[in-house]
C-alpha positions as CSV (number, residue, x, y, z in Angstrom):
1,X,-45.1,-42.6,-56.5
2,X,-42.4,-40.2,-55.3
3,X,-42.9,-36.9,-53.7
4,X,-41.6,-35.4,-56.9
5,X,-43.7,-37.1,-59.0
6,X,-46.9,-36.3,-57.1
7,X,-46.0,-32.5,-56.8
8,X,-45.3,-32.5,-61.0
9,X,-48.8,-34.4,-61.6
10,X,-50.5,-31.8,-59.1
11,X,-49.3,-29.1,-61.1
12,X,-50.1,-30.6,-64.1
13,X,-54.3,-31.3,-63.4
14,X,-54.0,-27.2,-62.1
15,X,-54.9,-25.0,-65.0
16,X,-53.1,-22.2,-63.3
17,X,-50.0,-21.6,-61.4
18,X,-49.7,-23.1,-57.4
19,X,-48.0,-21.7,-54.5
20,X,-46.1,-24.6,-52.2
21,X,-48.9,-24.9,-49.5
22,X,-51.7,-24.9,-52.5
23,X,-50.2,-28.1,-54.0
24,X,-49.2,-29.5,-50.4
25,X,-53.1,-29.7,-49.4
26,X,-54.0,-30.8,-52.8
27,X,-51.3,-33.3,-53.0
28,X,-51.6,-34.3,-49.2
29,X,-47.6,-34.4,-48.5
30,X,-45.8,-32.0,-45.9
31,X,-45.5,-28.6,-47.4
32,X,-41.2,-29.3,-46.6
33,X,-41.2,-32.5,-49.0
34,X,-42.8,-30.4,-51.2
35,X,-40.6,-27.4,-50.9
36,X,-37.7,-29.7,-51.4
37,X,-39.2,-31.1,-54.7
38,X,-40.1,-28.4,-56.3
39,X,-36.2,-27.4,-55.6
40,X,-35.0,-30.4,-57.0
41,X,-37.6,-30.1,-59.8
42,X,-36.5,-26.6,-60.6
43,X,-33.0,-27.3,-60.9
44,X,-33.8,-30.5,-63.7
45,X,-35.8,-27.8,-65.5
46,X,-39.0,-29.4,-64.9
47,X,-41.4,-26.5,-62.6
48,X,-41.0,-22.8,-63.2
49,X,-41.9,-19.8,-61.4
50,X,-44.1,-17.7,-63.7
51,X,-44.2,-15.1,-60.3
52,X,-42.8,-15.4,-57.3
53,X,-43.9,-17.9,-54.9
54,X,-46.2,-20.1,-57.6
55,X,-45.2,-22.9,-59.8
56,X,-46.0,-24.4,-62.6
57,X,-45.1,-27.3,-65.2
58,X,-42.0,-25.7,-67.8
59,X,-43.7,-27.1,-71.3
């Protein structure tokens, strides 16, 4: 599974918005990778940022 994939099923199984670090321990990947997908994720339309600094799934 990719690092994109795990970060988009982590935020899936949370029933409220993360923060990077939140879904790097839950996920157990380097908080960069994850920083880097949740850019790339972003950018395809796929994460949001309901407030600044947390992310969730766009449904």
């Amino acid at each position: 599974m990719s690092t994109n994939e795990m970060v988009l099923e982590t935020l899936k199984n949370s029933p409220e918005p993360l923060k990077a670090g939140d879904i790097s321990e839950m996920a157990g990947i380097d908080k960069k990778e994850v920083d880097k997908a949740i850019k790339a994720l972003k950018k395809e339309g796929k994460v949001v940022t309901p407030k600044r600094c947390y992310y969730t799934i766009n449904e």
